[in-house]
C-alpha positions as a Markdown table, in Angstrom:
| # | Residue | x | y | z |
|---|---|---|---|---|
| 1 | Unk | -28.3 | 250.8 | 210.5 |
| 2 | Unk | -28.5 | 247.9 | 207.7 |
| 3 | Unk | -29.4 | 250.5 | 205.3 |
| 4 | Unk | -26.3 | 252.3 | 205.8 |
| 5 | Unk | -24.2 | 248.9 | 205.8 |
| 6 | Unk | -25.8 | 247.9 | 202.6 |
| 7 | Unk | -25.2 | 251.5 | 201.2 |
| 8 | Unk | -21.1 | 251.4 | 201.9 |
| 9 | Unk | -20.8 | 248.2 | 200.9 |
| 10 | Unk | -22.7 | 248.6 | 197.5 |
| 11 | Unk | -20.4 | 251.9 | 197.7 |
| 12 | Unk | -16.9 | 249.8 | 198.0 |
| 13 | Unk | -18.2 | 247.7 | 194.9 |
| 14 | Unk | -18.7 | 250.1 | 192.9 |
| 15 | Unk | -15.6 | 251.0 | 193.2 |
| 16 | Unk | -14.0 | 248.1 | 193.2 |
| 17 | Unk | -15.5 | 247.1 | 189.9 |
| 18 | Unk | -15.0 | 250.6 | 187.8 |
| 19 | Unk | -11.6 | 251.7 | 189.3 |
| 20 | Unk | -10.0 | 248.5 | 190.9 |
| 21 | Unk | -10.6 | 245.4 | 188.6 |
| 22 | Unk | -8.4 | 245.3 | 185.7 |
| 23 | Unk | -9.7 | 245.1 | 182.6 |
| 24 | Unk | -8.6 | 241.7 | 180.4 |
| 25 | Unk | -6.4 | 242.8 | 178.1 |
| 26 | Unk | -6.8 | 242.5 | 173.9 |
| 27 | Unk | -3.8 | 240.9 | 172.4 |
| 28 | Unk | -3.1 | 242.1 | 168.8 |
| 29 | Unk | 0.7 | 240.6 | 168.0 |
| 30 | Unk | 1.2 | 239.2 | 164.8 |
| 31 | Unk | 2.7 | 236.0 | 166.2 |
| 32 | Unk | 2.3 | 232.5 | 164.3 |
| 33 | Unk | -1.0 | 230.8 | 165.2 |
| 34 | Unk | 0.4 | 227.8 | 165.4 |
| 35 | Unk | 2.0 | 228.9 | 168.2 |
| 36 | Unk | -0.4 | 230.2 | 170.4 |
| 37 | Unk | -2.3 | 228.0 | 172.8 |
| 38 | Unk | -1.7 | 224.9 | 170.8 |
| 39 | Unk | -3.6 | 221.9 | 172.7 |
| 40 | Unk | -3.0 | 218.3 | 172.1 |
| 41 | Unk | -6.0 | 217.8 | 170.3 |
| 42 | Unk | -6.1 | 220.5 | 168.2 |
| 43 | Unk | -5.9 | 219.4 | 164.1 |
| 44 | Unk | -2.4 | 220.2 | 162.1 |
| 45 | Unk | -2.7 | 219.5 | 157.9 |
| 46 | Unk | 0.3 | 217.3 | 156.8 |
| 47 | Unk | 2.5 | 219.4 | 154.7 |
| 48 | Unk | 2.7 | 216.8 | 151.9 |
| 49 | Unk | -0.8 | 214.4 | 151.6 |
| 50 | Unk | -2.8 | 217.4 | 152.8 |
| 51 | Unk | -5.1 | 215.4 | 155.6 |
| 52 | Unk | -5.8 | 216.6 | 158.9 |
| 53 | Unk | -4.1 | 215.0 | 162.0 |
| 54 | Unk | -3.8 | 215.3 | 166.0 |
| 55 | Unk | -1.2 | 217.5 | 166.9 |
| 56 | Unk | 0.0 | 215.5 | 169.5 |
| 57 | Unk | -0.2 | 212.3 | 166.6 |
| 58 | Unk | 1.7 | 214.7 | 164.3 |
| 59 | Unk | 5.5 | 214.9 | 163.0 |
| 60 | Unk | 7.2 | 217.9 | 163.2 |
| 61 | Unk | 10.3 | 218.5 | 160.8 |
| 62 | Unk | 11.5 | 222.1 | 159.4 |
| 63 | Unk | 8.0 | 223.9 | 160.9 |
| 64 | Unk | 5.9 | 221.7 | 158.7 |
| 65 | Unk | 3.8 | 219.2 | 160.2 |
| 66 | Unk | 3.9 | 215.6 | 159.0 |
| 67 | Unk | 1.2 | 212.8 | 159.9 |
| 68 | Unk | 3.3 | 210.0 | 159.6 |
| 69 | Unk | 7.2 | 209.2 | 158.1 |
| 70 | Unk | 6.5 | 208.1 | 155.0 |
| 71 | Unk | 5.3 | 211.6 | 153.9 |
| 72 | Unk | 8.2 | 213.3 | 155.9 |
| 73 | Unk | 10.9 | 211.0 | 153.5 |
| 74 | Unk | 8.7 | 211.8 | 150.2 |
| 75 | Unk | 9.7 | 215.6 | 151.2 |
């Protein structure tokens, strides 16, 4: 009796796991990275002086990041 309880439930995985789940799916767009996923701390390069800086630290003006306003004037 087990046996067969064991046997239809390994039965109804199977199943489950080839037919049922779906599969993650690839995502191949040729959006901007900058836009995908972008997390506070992630690292941005100041358009002007070049240095990294915190993205949530960062300026944004005209799609360019800025680290501070000094280098967003000198542009």
């Amino acid at each position: 009796m087990i046996l067969k309880l064991l046997l239809v439930i390994s039965v109804i995985a199977i199943v489950y796991f080839f037919f049922i789940k779906k599969k993650p799916t690839i995502n191949n767009s040729n959006n901007n990275p900058q836009k995908d996923d972008i997390k506070n701390n992630d690292m941005v390069e100041c358009h002007h002086c070049k240095i990294y800086c915190e993205i949530s630290e960062a300026i944004l003006s005209d799609a360019k990041y800025y680290c501070s306003n000094e280098c967003l004037e000198k542009n």
